[in-house]
C-alpha positions as CSV (number, residue, x, y, z in Angstrom):
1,X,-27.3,-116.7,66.3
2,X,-26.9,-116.1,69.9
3,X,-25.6,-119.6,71.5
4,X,-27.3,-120.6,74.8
5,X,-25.4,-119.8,78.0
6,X,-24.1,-122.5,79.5
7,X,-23.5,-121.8,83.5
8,X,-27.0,-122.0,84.9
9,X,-26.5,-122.1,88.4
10,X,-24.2,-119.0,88.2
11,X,-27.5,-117.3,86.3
12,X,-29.5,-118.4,88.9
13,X,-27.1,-117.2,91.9
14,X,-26.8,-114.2,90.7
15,X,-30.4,-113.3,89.8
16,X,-31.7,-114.8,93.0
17,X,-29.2,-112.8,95.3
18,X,-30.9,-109.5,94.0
19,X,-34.4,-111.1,95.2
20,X,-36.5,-110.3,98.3
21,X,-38.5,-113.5,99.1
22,X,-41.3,-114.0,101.6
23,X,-41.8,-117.9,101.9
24,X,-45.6,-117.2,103.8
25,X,-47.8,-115.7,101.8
26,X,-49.0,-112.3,102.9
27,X,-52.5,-111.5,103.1
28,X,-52.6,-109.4,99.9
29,X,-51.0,-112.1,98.1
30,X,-53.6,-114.8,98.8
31,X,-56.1,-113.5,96.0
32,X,-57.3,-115.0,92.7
33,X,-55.6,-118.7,92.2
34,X,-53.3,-118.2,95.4
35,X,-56.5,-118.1,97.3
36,X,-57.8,-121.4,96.3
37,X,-56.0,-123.5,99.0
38,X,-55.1,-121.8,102.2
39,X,-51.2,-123.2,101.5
40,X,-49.2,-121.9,104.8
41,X,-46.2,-123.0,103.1
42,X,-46.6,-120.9,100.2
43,X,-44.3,-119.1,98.8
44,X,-45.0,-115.4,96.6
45,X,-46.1,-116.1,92.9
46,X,-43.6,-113.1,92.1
47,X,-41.1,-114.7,93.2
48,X,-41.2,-117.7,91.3
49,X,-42.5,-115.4,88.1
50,X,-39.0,-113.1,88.2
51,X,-36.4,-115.7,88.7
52,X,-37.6,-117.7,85.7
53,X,-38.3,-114.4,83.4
54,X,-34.7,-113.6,84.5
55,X,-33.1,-116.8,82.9
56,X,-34.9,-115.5,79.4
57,X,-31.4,-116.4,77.7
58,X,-31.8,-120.6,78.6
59,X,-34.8,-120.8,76.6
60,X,-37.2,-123.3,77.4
61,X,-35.9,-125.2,81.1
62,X,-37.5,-128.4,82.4
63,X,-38.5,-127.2,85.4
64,X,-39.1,-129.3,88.6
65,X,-40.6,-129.0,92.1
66,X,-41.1,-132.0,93.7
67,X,-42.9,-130.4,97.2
68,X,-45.0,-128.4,95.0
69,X,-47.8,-127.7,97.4
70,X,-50.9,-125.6,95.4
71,X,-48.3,-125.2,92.2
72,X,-47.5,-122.2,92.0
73,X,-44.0,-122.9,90.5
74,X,-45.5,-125.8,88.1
75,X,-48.4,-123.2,86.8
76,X,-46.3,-120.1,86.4
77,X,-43.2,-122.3,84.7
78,X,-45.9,-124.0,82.4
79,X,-47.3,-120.0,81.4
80,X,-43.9,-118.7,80.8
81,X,-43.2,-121.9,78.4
82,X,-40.8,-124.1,80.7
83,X,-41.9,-127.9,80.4
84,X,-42.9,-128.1,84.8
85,X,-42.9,-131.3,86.7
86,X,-44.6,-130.8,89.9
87,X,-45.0,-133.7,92.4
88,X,-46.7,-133.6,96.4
89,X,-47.0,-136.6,98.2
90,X,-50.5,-135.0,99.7
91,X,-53.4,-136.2,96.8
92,X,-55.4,-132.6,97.8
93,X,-52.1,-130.8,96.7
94,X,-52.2,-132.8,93.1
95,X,-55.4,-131.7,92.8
96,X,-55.3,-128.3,93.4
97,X,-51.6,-127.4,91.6
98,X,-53.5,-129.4,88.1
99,X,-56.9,-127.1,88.6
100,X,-54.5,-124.0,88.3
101,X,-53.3,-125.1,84.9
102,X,-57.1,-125.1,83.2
103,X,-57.3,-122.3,80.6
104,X,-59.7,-119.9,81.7
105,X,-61.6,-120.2,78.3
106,X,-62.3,-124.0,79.1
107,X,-63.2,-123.0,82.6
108,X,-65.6,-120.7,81.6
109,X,-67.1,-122.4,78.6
110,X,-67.3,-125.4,81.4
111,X,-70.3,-123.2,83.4
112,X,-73.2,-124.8,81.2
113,X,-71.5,-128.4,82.2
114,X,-71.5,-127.5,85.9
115,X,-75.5,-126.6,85.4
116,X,-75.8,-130.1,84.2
117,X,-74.0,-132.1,86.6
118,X,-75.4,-130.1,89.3
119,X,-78.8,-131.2,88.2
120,X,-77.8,-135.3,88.0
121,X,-80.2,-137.6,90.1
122,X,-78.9,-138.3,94.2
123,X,-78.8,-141.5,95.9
124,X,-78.0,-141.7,99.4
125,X,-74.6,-141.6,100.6
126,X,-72.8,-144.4,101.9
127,X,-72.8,-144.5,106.1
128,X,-69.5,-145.1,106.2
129,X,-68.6,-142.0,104.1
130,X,-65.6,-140.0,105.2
131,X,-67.6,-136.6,104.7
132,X,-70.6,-137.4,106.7
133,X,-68.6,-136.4,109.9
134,X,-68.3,-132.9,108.1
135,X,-71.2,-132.4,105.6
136,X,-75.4,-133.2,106.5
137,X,-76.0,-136.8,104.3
138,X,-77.8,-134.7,101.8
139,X,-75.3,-132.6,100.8
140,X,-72.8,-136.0,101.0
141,X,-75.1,-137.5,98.3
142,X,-74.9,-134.5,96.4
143,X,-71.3,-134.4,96.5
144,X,-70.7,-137.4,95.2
145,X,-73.1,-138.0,92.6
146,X,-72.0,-134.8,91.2
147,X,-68.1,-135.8,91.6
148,X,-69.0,-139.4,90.3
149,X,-70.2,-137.6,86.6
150,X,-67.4,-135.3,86.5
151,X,-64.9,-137.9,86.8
152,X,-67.0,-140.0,84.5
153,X,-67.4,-136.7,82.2
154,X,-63.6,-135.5,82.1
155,X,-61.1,-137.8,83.8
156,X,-61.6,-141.2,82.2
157,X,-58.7,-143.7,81.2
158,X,-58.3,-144.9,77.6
159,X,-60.4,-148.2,79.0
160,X,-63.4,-146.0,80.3
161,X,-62.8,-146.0,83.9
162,X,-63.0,-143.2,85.8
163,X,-59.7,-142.1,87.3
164,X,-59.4,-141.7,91.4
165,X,-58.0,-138.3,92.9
166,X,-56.6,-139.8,95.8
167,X,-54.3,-142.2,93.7
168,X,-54.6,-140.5,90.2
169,X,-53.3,-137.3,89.0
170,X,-56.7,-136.0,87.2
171,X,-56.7,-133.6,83.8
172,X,-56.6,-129.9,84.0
173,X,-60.2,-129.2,83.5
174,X,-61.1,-132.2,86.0
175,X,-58.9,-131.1,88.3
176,X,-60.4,-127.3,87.9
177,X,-64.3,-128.6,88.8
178,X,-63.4,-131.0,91.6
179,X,-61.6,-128.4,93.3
180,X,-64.2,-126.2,92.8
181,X,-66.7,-129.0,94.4
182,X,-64.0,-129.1,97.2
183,X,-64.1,-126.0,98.1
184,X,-68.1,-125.6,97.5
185,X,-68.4,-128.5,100.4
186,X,-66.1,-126.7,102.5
187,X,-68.5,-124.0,103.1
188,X,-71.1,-126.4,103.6
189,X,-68.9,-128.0,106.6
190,X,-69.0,-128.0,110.0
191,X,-65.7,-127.2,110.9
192,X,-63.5,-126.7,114.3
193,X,-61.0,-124.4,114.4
194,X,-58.5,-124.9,117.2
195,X,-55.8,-122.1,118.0
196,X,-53.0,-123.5,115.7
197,X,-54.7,-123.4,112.0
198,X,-53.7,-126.3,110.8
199,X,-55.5,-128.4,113.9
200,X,-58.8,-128.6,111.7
201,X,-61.7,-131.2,112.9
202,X,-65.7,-131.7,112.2
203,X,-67.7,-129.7,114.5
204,X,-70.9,-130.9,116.4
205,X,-72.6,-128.3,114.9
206,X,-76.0,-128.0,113.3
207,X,-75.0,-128.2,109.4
208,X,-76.2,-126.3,106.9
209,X,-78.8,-127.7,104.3
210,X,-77.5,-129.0,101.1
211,X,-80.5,-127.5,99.2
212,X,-78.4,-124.9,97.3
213,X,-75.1,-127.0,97.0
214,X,-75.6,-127.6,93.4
215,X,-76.3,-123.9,92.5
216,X,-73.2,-122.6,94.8
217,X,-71.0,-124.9,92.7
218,X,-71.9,-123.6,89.4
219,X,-71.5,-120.3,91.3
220,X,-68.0,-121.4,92.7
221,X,-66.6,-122.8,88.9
222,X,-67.6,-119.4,87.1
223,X,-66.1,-117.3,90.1
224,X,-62.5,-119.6,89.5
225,X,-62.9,-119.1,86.1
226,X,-62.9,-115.3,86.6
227,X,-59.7,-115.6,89.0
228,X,-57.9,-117.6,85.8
229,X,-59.1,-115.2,83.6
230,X,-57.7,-112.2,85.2
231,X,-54.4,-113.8,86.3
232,X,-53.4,-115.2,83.0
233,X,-55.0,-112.0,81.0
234,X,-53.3,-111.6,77.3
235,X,-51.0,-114.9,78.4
236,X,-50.2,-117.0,75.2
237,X,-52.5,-120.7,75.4
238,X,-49.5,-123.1,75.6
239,X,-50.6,-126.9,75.2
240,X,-49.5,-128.7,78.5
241,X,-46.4,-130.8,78.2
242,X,-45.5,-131.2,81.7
243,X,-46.2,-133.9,84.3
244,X,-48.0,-133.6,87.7
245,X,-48.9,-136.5,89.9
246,X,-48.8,-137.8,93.6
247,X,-45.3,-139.0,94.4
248,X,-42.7,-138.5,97.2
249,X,-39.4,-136.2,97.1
250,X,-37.8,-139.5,97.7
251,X,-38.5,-141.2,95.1
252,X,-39.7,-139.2,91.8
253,X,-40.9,-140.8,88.6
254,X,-38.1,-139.1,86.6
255,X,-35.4,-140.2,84.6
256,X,-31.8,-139.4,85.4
257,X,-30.9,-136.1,84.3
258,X,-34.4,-135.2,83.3
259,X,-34.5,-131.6,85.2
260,X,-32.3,-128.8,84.0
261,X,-33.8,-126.5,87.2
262,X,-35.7,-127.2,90.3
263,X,-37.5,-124.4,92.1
264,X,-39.1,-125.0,95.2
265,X,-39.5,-124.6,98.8
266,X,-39.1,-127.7,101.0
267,X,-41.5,-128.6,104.4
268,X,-39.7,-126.7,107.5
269,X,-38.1,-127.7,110.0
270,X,-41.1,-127.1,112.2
271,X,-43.3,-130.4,112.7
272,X,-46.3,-128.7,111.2
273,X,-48.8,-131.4,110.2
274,X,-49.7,-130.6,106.9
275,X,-51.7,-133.6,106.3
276,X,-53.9,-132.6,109.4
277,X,-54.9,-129.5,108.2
278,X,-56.0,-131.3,105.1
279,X,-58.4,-133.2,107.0
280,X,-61.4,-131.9,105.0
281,X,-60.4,-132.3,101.6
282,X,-58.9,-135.7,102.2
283,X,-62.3,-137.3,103.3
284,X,-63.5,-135.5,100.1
285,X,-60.9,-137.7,98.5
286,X,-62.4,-140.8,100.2
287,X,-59.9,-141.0,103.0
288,X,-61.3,-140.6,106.3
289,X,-59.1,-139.7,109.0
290,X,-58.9,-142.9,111.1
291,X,-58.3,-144.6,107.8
292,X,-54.9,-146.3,107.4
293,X,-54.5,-144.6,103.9
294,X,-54.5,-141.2,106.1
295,X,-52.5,-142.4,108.8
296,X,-49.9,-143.5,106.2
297,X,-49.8,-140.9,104.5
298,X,-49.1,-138.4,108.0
299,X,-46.1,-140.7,108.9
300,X,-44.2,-140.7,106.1
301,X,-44.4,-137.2,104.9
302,X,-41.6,-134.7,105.2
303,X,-41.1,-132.8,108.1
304,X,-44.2,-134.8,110.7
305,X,-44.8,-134.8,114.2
306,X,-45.3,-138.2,114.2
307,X,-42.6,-140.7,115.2
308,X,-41.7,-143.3,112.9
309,X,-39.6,-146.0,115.0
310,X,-39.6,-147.1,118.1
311,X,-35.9,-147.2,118.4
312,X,-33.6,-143.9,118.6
313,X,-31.7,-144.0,115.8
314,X,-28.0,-143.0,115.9
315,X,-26.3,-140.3,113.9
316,X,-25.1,-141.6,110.6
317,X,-21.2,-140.5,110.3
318,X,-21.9,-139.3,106.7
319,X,-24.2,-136.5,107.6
320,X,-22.4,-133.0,108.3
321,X,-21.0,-131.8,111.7
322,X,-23.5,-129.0,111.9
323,X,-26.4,-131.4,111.8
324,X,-25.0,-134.0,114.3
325,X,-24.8,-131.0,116.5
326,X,-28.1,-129.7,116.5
327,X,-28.9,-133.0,116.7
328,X,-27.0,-133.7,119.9
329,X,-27.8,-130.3,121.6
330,X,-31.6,-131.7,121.2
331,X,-31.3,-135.0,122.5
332,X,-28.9,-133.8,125.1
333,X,-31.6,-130.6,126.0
334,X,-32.9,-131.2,129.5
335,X,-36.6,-130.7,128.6
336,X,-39.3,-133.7,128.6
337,X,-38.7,-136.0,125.7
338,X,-35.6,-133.8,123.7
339,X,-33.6,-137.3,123.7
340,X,-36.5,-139.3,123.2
341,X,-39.2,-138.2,120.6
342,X,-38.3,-134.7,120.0
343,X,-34.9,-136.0,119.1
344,X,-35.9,-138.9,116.8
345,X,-38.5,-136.8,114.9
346,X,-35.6,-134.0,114.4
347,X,-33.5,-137.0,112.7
348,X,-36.1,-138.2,110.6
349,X,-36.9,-134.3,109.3
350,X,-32.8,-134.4,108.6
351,X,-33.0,-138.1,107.0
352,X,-35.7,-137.7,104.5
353,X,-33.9,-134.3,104.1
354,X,-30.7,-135.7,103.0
355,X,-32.8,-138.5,101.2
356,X,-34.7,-136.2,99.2
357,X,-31.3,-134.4,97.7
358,X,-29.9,-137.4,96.8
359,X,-33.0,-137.6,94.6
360,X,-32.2,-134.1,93.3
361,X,-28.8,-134.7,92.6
362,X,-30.3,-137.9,90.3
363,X,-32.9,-136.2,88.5
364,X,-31.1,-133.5,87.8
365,X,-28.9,-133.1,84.6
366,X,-25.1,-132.4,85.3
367,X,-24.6,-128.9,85.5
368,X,-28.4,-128.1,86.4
369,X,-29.0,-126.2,88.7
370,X,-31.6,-126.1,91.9
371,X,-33.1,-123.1,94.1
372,X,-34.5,-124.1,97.9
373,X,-36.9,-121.9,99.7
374,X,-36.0,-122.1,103.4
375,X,-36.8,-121.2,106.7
376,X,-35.0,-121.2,110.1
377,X,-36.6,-122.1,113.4
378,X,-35.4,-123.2,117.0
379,X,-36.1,-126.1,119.2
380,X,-36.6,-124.5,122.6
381,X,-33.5,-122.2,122.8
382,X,-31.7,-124.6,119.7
383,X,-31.0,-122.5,116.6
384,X,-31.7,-124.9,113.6
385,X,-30.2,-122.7,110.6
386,X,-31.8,-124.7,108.1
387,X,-30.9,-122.3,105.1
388,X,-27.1,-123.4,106.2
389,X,-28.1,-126.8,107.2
390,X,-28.9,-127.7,103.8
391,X,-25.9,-126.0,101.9
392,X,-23.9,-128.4,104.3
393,X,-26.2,-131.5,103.5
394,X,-25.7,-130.6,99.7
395,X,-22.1,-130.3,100.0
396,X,-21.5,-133.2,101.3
397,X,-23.7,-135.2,98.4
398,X,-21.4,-133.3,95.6
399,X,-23.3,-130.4,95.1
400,X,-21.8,-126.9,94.9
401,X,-23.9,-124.8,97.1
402,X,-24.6,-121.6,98.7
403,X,-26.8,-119.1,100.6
404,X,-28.0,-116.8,97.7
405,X,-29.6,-114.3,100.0
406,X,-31.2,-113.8,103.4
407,X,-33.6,-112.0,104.9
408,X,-35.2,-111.7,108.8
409,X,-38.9,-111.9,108.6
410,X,-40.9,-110.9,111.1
411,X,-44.0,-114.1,110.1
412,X,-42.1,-117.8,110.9
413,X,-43.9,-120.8,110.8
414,X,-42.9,-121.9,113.7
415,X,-45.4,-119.1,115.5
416,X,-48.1,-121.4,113.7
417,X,-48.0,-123.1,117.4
418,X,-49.3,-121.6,120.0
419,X,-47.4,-122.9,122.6
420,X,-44.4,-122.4,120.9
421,X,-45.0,-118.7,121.4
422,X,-43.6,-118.7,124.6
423,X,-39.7,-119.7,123.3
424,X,-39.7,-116.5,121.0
425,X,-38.1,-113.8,123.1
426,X,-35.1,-112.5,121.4
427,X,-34.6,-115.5,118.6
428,X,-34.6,-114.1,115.5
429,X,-35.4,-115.9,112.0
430,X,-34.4,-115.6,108.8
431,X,-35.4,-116.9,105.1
432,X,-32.7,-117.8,102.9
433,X,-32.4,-119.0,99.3
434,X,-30.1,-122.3,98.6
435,X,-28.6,-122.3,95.2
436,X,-27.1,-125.6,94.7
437,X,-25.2,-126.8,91.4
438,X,-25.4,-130.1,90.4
439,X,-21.4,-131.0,89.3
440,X,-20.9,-133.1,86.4
């Protein structure tokens, strides 16, 4: 009997150097399931599919990713028979990474449970309803009394209550027909699209009726149910033994040493506001965006514009030379605000960085191993090499680590902004892969 090998990270190293990543999605790629949830921070199924296929010997790995955006490493670990952990602290991405997990034979048997539901009796919608800014009251009330049965139908706890998406991590199949909803409503929406895509607000506009909302969901769930179908195709049914939820990198709700391998791609260094461009689907959830709950949730997630403290913070002596520096060439930049907010939200981005590995290095067993997706950008004329930014952060919390590979790309998220456009001339950026090692 062939014993199991016993040096992961070196498997994972070696396999991921011969890899040629793309951490934005190309247009071709966002198809089937990837084109569910317009992700910018997704990174290429393949990718994910030929490391893991690669570390055949290992047998079955707990697999973790604790930004794991619309799941694409939770749903291709589960199919290749890994047990995958996948946490987001953005309810919308908990939703959307457990609806890519439903079998398509349950999704399409589901259809004649759609008709039903579609059919149920409509009350008026609350006024204070997050949607209503988005969606004509008509199709509001149809939204909900058709979301209030499915949660009632398929996401119940053990007491009969109904679980909540926006605090609960829903079933599979639940999962599969809310999103479906979700994106059913969307096209329903009035919705202003600003130059940067991920600056997403209700429109003025007229709205269109919600006469046929019921019928363009049942329509929506049997076209998802296709895209499952043909992605998975001859793919073994595995019973799902993982764990998905709504929690923060900083603080997972894993045991110590649970994760032999985590696989992911952290938020850039970029001050994209992910939660923003979520707008829609977050009302959906039942939080509005002057809510508190939404406000919350942009200021403490990874990587946001928004300013946390009111006081610059200093540089903690522990973190590595190569991040106090970029750090002081910001604050010491001579553009409006580099030592005021541009500077504090660069340290926070770095804190919750450094935070977040600590995490790593707790969940993860000794001699497991983790693989980090990054990109690097610039603040003004500032090169932030994030790929080697992190290997340094790593090192200095006991990891082994290294820069696996490295590629320019031509797409970086920082060109997301418009007005960032005008710093590009002859900066060049590059996507790397971090291989850490988590030492005994």
């Amino acid at each position: 009997m062939t014993s199991r090998p016993t040096n992961l990270a070196e498997s994972v190293f070696r396999i991921a150097g011969r890899l040629r990543v793309d951490a934005k999605r190309t247009v071709t790629e966002r198809v089937g399931t990837q084109a569910w949830y317009p992700y910018y921070a997704g990174y290429a199924g393949a990718f994910v599919r030929e490391l893991l296929a690669g570390l055949g010997d290992f047998g079955a790995l707990s697999v973790l990713d604790p930004w794991n955006g619309s799941g694409t490493t939770s749903s291709i670990a589960h199919r290749l028979g890994h047990v995958a952990y996948g946490f987001d602290i953005n309810p919308v991405l908990s939703v959307v990474s457990a609806a890519k997990l439903a079998h398509p034979d349950d999704a399409l048997h589901v259809t004649g449970l759609a008709k039903r539901l579609a059919r149920v009796p409509v009350r008026l919608s609350a006024v204070h309803d997050p949607l209503r800014a988005w969606l004509a009251p008509s199709t509001v009330a149809q939204y909900r009394a058709i979301e209030s049965e499915l949660l009632n139908e398929l996401a119940c706890t053990r007491t009969g209550k109904a679980l909540a998406p926006g605090r609960d991590a829903l079933p599979p199949l639940a999962a599969f027909l809310l999103l479906a909803l979700i994106r059913t409503a969307r096209e329903f929406a009035s919705v202003k699209r600003g130059s940067n895509p991920t600056w997403t607000r209700p429109s003025d506009d007229r709205r269109r009726s919600g006469r046929t909302f019921g019928a363009r969901w049942v329509e929506q769930v049997s076209a998802m149910a296709d895209d499952l179908k043909n992605e998975m195709g001859e793919t073994p049914r595995r019973a799902w033994n993982g764990e998905l939820g709504i929690a923060d990198s900083r603080a997972l709700p894993l045991g110590s040493g649970d994760i032999d391998l985590v696989l992911t791609s952290p938020p850039y260094c970029t001050r994209i506001d992910y939660i923003v461009s979520a707008s829609f689907e977050l009302a959906a959830l039942g939080m509005g965006s002057s809510s508190s709950e939404f406000q919350g949730l942009r200021r403490v997630s990874m990587g946001t514009p928004l300013s946390r403290s009111c006081e610059l913070a200093s540089i903690p002596s522990e973190w590595p030379g190569s991040v106090r520096d970029v750090l002081d060439k910001i604050r010491e930049h001579p553009s409006k605000a580099s030592e005021s907010y541009y500077y504090r939200t660069y340290w926070q981005y770095f804190e919750d960085a450094m935070n977040s590995l600590l995490e790593l290095r707790r969940v993860i067993r000794p001699l497991g191993a983790a693989v980090l997706v990054v990109q690097s950008s610039y603040y003004k004329e500032v090169a932030i090499d994030l790929p080697e930014l992190y290997v340094d952060f790593a090192r200095a919390l006991g990891f082994r680590a290294q820069v696996a590979s490295s590629v320019e790309v031509r797409r970086a998220m920082s060109q997301i902004n418009p007005h960032s456009r005008k710093h590009m001339a002859d900066k060049h950026y590059r996507e790397g892969v971090v291989v850490l090692e988590r030492t005994a």
